[in-house]
C-alpha positions in Angstrom: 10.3 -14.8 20.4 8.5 -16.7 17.5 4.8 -15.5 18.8 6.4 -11.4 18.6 8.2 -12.0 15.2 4.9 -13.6 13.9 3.0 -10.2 14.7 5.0 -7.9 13.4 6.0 -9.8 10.2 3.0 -10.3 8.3 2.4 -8.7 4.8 6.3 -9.6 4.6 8.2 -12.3 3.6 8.7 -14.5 7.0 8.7 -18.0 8.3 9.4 -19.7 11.8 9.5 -23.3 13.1 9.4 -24.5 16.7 10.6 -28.3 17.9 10.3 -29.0 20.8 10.0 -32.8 22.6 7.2 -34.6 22.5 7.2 -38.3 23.8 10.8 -38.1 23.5 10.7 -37.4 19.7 11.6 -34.2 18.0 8.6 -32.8 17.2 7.4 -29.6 15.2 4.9 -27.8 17.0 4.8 -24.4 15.4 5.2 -23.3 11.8 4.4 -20.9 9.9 4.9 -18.3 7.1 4.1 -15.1 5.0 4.7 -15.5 1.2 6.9 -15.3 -0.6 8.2 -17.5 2.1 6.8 -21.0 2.0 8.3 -23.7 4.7 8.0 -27.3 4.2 8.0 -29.9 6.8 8.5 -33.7 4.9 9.9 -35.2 8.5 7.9 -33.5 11.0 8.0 -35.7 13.9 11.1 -38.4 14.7 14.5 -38.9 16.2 15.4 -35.4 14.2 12.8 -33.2 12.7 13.1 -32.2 9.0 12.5 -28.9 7.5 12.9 -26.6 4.2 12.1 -23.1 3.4 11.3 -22.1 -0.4 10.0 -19.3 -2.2 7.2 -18.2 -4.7 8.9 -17.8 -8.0 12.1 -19.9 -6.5 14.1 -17.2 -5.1 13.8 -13.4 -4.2 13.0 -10.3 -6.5 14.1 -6.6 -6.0 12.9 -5.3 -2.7 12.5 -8.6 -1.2 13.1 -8.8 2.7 12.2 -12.1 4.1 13.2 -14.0 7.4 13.2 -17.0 9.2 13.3 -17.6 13.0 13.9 -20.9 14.3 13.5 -22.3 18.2 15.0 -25.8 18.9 13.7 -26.8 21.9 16.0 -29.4 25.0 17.2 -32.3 23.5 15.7 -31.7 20.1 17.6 -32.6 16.6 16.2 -30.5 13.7 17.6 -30.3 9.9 17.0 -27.0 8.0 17.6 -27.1 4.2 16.2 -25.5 1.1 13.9 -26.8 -1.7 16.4 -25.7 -4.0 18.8 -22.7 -4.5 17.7 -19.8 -3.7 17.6 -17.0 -7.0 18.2 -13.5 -6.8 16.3 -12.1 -9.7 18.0 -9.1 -11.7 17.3 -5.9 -10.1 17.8 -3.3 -12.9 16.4 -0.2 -10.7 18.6 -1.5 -8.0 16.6 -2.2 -5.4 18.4 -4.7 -2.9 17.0 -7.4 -1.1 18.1 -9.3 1.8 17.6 -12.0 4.4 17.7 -12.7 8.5 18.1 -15.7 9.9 17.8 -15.8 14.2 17.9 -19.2 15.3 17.9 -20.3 18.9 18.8 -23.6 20.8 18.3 -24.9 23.9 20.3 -27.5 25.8 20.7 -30.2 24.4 19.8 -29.2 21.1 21.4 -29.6 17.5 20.1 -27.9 14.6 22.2 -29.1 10.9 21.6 -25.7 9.1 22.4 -26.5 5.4 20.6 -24.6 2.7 21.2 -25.2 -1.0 24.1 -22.5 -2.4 22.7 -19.1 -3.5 22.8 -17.7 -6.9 22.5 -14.2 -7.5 21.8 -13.1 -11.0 23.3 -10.5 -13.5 22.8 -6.7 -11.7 21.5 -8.0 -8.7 21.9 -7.1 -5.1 21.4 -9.4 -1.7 22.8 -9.3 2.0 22.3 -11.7 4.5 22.9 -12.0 8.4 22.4 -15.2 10.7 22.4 -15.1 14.1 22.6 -18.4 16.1 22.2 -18.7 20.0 23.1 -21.9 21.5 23.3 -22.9 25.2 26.2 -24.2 26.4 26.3 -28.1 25.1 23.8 -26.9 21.9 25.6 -28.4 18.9 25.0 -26.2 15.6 26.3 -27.1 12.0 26.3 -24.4 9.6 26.8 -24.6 5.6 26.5 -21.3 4.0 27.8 -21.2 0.3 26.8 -18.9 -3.5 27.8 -19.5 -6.7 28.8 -17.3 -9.7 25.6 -16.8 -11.3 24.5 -18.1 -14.2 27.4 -19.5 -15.7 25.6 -21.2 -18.4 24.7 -18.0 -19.4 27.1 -16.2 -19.8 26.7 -14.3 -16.2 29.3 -14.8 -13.9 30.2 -12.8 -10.8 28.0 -10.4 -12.5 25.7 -9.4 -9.4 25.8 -5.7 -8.4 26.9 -6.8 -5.1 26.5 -9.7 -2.7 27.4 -10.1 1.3 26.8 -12.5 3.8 27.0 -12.2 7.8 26.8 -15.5 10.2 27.7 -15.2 14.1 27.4 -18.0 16.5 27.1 -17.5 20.3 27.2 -19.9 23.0 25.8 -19.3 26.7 25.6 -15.6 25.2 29.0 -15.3 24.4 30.5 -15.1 20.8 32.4 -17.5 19.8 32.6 -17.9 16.0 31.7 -14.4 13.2 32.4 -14.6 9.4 31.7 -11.9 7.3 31.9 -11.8 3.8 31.4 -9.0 0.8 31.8 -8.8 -2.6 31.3 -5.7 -4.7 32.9 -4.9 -7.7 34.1 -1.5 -7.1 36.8 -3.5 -4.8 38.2 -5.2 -7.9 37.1 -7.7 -10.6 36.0 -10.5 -8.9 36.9 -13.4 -11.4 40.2 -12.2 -10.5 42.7 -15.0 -9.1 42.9 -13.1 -5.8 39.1 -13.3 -5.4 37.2 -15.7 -7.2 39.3 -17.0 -9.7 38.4 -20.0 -11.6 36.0 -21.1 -9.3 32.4 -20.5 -9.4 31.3 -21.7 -6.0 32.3 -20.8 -2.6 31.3 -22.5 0.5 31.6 -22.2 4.5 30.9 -25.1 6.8 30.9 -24.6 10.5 30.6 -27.5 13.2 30.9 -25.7 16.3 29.3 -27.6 20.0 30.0 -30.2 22.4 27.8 -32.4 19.9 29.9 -32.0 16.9 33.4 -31.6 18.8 34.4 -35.8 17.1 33.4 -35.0 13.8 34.8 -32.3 13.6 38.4 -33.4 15.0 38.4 -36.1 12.1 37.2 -33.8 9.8 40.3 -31.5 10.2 41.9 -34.7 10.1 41.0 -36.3 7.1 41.3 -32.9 4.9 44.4 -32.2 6.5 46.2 -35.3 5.3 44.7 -34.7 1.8 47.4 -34.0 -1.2 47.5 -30.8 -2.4 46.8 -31.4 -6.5 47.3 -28.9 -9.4 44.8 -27.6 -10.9 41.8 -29.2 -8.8 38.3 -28.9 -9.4 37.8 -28.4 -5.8 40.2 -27.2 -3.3 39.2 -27.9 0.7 40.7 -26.4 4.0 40.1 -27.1 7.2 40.9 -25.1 10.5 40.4 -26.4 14.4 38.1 -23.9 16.1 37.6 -23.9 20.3 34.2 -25.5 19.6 34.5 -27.6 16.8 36.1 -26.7 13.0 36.1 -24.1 10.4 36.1 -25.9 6.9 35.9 -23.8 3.7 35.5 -25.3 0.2 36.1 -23.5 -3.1 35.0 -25.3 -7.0 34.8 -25.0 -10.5 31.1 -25.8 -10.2 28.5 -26.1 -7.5 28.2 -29.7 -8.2 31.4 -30.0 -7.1 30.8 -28.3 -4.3 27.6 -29.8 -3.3 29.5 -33.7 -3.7 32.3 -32.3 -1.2 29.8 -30.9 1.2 27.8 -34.0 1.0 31.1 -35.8 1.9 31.2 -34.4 5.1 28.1 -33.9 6.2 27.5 -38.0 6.1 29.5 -37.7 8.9 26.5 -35.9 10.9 23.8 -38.1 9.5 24.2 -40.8 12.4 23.1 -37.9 14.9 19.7 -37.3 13.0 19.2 -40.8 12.9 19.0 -40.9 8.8 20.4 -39.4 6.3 18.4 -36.3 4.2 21.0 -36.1 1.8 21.0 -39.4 0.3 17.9 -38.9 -2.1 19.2 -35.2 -3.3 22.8 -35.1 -4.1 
């Protein structure tokens, strides 16, 4: 799959990683990518492999169409983040851009997808979709989250239009899609029935034998939670077949980054460290 993708992506924007197990360590043993893409590798060999995909410029301008395929191999452990959050440049000819992510793993495997939260400007336009295969005890978790914009700025939810598209198979059926769109001609969304006061949304997914604990006492813990007025962050959680659902909502993406952080120490013990600790 990664060999194909490679040929027919270049001149665009495109990156892939392989692990596969080497020794009995998680290893990478292909990478690769096109700019703008860049893909980092700080932990490339180890109990879990760690990765991160950047950009030229820090994010993506009008036009841009980049993608990343990943293949974690049996028994592999691989962490995907970002270098930072990803911009969407203004795009005053509205030109949109977009990205694909088609990630594949193999018994065994778990792959901690957790990129930093997007930010799309003032008059700008992105779509994403993110496709993740996993055999049947594969363990995935999956943190997909945007902000308002620019608050400090002055820009907020002031992006032309913005949609994002994850589905998670397992053994080749699907067992988990969440589609989201915002676009203004749908209502104002700094509305309270859409964004509100908030000015950072975020989905985390821990779906897989693997993740099938932590995520029990996950629903747990936020479950017993008190419901308080006027938080700076509100958090749900909802049992899935496979794992949990948990969505958080706050008033800034610091916020939201500290509450994600929260739970995802939870999943540090299966990458044998913790890749958090020295960013949030």
């Amino acid at each position: 799959m990664v060999a194909t993708a490679q040929k027919n992506a270049i001149g665009s924007g495109y990156a892939s990683l392989e692990v596969s197990l080497v020794f009995q360590e998680s290893t990478v043993t292909s990478a690769f990518a096109t700019s703008p893409m860049k893909l980092l590798t700080p932990r490339s060999r180890g109990q879990s492999v760690w990765a991160c995909t950047s950009s030229f410029g820090g994010g993506l301008v009008a036009g841009d169409q980049t993608r990343l395929d990943l293949m974690i191999g049996c028994e592999t452990k691989c962490f995907m983040g970002t270098q930072a959050s990803t911009k969407i440049y203004r795009n005053p000819h509205n030109r949109p851009c977009g990205h694909v992510t088609e990630a594949r793993l193999e018994p065994g495997a778990l792959l901690i997808f957790a990129p930093d939260a997007i930010q799309a400007f003032a008059e700008s336009s992105y779509s994403q979709t993110q496709t993740f295969h996993l055999a049947a005890d594969a363990g995935l978790v999956l943190v997909d989250s945007f902000s308002a914009g620019r608050v400090a700025h002055g820009e907020r939810w002031a992006f032309d239009r913005f949609s994002t598209r994850n589905e998670v198979f397992i053994a080749d059926q699907c067992i988990f899609l969440d589609a989201l769109c915002l676009d203004p001609t749908e209502g104002d969304f700094d509305s309270p029935c859409r964004g509100g006061r908030y000015n950072c949304i975020a989905l985390l997914a821990m779906l897989g034998t693997p993740l099938q604990a932590i995520a029990a006492h996950s629903v747990k813990r936020i479950s017993a939670r008190p419901v308080e007025r006027r938080s700076a962050t509100v958090c749900s959680a909802s049992p899935h077949a496979h794992g949990a659902v948990v969505r958080v909502a706050g008033e800034s993406t610091e916020a939201v980054a500290g509450e994600l952080r929260r739970l995802l120490a939870l999943c540090a013990p299966l990458l044998g460290d913790d890749p958090w600790k020295r960013r949030w």
